[in-house]
ZABA-993705 format. One record per residue (C-alpha): x, y, z. Coordinates in steps of 0.1 Angstrom, whole numbers, plus 5000, padded with zeros to 4 digits. Example, Ala and Ser with C-alpha at 12.3 -4.5 7.8 and 13.67 -1.06 7.14 Angstrom:
<kezas>
512349555078
513749895071
</kezas>
This chain:
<kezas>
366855636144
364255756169
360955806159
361056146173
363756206148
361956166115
360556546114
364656676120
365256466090
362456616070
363356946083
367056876070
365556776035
363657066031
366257336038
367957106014
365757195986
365257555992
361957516004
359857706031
358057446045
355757166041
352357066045
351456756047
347156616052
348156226041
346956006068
350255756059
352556076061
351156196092
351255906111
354855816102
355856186117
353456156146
351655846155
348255946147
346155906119
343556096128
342556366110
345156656111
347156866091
350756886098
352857136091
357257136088
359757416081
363157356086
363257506120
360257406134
356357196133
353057166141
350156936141
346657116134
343656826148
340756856122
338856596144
339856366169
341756596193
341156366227
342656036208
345756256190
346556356227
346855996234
348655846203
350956126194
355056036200
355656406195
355256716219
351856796224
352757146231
353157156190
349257006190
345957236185
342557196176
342157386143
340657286105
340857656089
343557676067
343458006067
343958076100
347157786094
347658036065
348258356086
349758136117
352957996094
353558136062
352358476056
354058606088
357358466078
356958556043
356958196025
356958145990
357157815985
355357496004
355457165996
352456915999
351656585987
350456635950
350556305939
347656255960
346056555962
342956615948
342456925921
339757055937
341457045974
344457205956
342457525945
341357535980
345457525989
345857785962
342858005975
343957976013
347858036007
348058355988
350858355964
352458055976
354257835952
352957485960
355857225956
355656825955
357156695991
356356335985
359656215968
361556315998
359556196023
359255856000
362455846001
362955876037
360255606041
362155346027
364655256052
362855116082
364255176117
364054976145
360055006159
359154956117
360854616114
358754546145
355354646135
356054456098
357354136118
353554136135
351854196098
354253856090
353153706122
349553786107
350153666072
351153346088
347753286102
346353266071
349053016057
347952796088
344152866079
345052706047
346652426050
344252306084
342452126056
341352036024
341252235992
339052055962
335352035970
335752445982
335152755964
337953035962
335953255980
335652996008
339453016008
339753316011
337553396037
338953166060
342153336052
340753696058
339253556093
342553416101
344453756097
341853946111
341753726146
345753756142
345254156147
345154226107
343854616106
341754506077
342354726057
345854826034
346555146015
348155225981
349155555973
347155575942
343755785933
341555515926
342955185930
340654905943
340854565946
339154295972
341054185999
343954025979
344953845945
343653455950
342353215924
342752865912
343252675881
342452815848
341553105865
345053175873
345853245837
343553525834
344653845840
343054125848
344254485843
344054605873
347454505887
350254415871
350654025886
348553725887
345253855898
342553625899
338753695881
336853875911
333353815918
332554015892
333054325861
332954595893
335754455910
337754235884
340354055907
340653825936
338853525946
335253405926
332953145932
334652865911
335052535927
338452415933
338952055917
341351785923
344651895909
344552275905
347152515916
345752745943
347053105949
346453295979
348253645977
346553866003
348254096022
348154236058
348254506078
349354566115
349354896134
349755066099
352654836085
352054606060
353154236051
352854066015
353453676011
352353425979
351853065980
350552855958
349252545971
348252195951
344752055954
345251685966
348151625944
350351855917
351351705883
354651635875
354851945852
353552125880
355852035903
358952105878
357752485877
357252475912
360752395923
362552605893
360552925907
361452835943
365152845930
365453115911
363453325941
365353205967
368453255949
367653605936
366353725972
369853575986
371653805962
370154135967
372954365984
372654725991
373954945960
371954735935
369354895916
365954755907
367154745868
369854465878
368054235903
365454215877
368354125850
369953835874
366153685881
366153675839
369753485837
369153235865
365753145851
367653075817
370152905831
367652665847
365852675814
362952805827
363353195806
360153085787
357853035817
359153255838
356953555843
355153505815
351453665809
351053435778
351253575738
355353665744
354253895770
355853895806
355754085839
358454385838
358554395878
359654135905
359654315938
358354645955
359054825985
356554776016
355954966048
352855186054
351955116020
351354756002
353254925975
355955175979
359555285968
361955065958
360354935929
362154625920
361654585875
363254575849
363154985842
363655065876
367255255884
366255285922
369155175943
368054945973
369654976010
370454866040
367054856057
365054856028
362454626033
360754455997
358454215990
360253985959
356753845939
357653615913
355253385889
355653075858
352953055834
353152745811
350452725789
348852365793
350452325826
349152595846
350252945869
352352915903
353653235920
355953265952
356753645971
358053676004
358954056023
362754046033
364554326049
367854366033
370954366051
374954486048
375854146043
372953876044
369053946041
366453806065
363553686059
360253866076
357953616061
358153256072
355253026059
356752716048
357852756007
357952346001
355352235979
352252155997
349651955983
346451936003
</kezas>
């Protein structure tokens, strides 16, 4: 599929539904249908588009992939109003209400006069999760990215620095490796520093603000990612920090050993590396979230590992495994243990798994695969043997 192609198939989708048109302001939307983020407003009807420039009009002509005949300067929305749907009589448009702001939807409601405002975001999250050909590129450079920071790691020693220190010479490494620096979530209000990272008995705290192995933060205003505890001989060390590269992302785990891993240590590390690499082998198209989750659970108990595995501490474990990644760290397919989604060919997933042995201590592996028709492939490559440093 052509990237010119990806408004037809919205087009497609929305005369599908019954629905007049859509209108979409969400920087992530708008540059997957026309290869610029700047700020714009773009609207769809089954027949036929068009991209309204807010600001940045010089640098849309430039980036855009569609045809700039479709392109004007324009931030009114009333004058879109009077351009689209009141002369063709709409009644219905669909925008992106899980992200849109109450007060900005008055101003919808105000602006398009007794139009019924619909929610467009499952279809075009839907149509975002198979990845076509330029996609898989742009994520293979995010991997190419996330790579640098692996190498930034292991370039020397761990005990003796601070997790911050770590992971600032990860967050250099990615950024001199053409990281955007910055990632998106398509939440209201989500923060978090520049990635999970932490290291011994921090590892077993975790914070509420996502569900995974989080790390204590610098601090109660942004309670996750790396602090300024010294690493000592010994400790697990977990760098989780994602990337970004011309809009796509990458998301990779490792846990690495300070000097040298105990023995216990070791034994969790080499079930999880099993049961991940087994579970990510496994994943065909057709399956749903619900039953990879389910086959992660039996091949940890048949390694006897069911206990550990996933585990938050007090009989309390991690319902998901995996998420869907593209222009979002986190996207559709969600990969747990309620999820009935049904992955395919093309969808491309980060699979984030973790042990917690009280006593012993908190590994976590996740790699981003693209799944295939018969075999999956890899996107991230940073060496998964246990490295002690």
């Amino acid at each position: 599929m052509s990237k010119l192609h990806r408004i037809e198939i919205l087009q497609a989708e929305l005369a599908k539904q019954k629905l007049d048109g859509a209108f979409l302001f969400y920087s992530r939307d708008v540059y997957y249908y026309t290869g610029t983020a700047q700020p714009s407003y773009l609207v769809v009807t089954p027949n036929d588009y068009g991209l309204y420039v807010r600001s940045g009009y010089d640098f849309v002509l430039e980036e855009v992939f569609i045809d700039v005949s479709k392109i004007q300067e324009e931030r009114k929305l009333e004058i879109i109003y009077e351009s689209w749907f009141k002369k063709a009589g709409f009644k219905t448009m669909a925008t992106e209400l899980d992200i849109l702001p109450v007060n900005q939807f008055y101003k919808y409601q105000k602006a398009f006069k007794g139009i019924e405002l619909k929610d467009v975001s499952p279809l075009i999250l839907e149509q975002r999760k198979t990845k076509d050909e330029n996609e898989i590129k742009q994520l293979e450079k995010a991997c190419q990215a996330i790579d640098a920071g692996h190498k930034a790691v292991v370039s020397g020693t761990l005990a003796g620095l601070s997790e911050l220190e770590v992971a600032a010479k990860v967050e250099n490494a990615h950024r001199l490796a053409e990281h955007d620096g910055c990632f998106f979530f398509r939440l209201p209000d989500f923060f978090m520093s520049r990635g999970p990272s932490a290291s011994g008995p921090n590892l077993s705290k975790f914070s509420g603000v996502v569900y995974s192995i989080t790390g204590v933060g610098l601090g109660a205003s942004v309670p996750i990612g790396p602090s300024r505890r010294v690493i000592e001989a010994g400790d697990p060390v977990m760098v989780d920090i994602p990337t970004s590269v011309n809009g796509y992302h990458a998301d990779q785990t490792r846990t690495y050993f300070a000097v040298k891993a105990s023995h216990q240590l070791k034994d969790l590390y080499e079930a999880l590396k099993e049961i991940h690499e087994t579970v990510i082998k496994t994943i065909r198209p057709g399956m749903t979230g619900k039953a990879i989750y389910q086959f992660a659970m039996k091949t940890a108990a048949k390694l006897k590992m069911e206990a550990p595995f996933l585990s938050f501490g007090n009989s309390k474990k991690s319902m998901l495994i995996g998420h869907g990644i593209g222009l979002e760290v986190n996207e559709p397919p969600i990969i747990s243990s309620y999820s009935n989604e049904v992955i395919g060919e093309n969808h491309v997933i980060a699979i984030e798994m973790h042990m917690y042995q009280e006593n012993v201590g908190v590994i976590k592996l996740e790699d981003t695969v693209i799944i295939g028709k018969d075999s999956n492939r890899w996107l991230t490559f940073s060496s998964r043997d246990l490295i002690e440093l």
